[in-house]
C-alpha positions as a printed NumPy array, in Angstrom:
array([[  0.   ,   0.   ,   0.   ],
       [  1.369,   3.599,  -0.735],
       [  2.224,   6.244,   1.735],
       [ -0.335,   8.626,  -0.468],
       [ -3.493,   5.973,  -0.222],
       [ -2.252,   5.197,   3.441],
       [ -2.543,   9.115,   4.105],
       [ -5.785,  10.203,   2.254],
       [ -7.537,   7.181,   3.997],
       [ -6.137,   8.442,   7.335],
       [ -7.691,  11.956,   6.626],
       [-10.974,  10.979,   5.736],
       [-10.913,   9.181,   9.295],
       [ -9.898,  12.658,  10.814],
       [-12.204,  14.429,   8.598],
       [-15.231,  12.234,   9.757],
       [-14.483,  12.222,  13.277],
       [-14.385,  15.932,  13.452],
       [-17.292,  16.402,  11.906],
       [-19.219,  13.611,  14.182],
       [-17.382,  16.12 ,  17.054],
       [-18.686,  19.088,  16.008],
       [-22.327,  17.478,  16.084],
       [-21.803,  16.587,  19.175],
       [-21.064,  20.103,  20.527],
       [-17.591,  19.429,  21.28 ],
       [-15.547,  22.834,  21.548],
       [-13.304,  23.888,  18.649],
       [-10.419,  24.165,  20.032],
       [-10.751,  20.12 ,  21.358],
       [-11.266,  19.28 ,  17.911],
       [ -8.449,  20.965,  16.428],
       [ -6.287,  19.619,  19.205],
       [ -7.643,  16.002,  18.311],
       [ -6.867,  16.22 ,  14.709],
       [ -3.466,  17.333,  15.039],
       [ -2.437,  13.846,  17.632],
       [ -4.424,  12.005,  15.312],
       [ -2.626,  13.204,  12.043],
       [  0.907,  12.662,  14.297],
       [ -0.29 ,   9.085,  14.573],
       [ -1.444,   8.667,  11.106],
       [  2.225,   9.745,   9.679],
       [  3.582,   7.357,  12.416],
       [  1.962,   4.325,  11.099],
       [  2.343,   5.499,   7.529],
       [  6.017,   5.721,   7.729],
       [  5.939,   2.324,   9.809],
       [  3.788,   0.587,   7.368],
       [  5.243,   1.575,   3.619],
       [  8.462,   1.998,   4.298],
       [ 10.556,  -0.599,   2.268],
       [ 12.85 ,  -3.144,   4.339],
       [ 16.39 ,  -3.591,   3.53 ],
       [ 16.404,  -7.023,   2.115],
       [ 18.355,  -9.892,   4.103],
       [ 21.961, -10.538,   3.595]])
């Protein structure tokens, strides 16, 4: 899987969740502050995921 699919996928998560936040009546600034770890997290496991492995010797 690419880093670019990995990432948009990711994104649409964050984008849902905020908006299911903001329905909710959760305060701005909470939401902002949630999207931010969760994109932090997202890049983590992108990185983790895609990266290629140095083949065995």
């Amino acid at each position: 899987m690419s880093f670019l699919l990995y990432m948009i996928g990711f994104l649409i998560v964050i984008g849902g969740l905020a908006w299911g936040a903001t329905v909710a009546g959760v305060p701005q600034l909470y939401i902002i502050i949630g999207a931010v770890v969760l994109l932090g997290i997202g890049i983590l496991t992108a990185v983790s995921n895609t990266r290629h492995r140095d083949p065995p010797n």
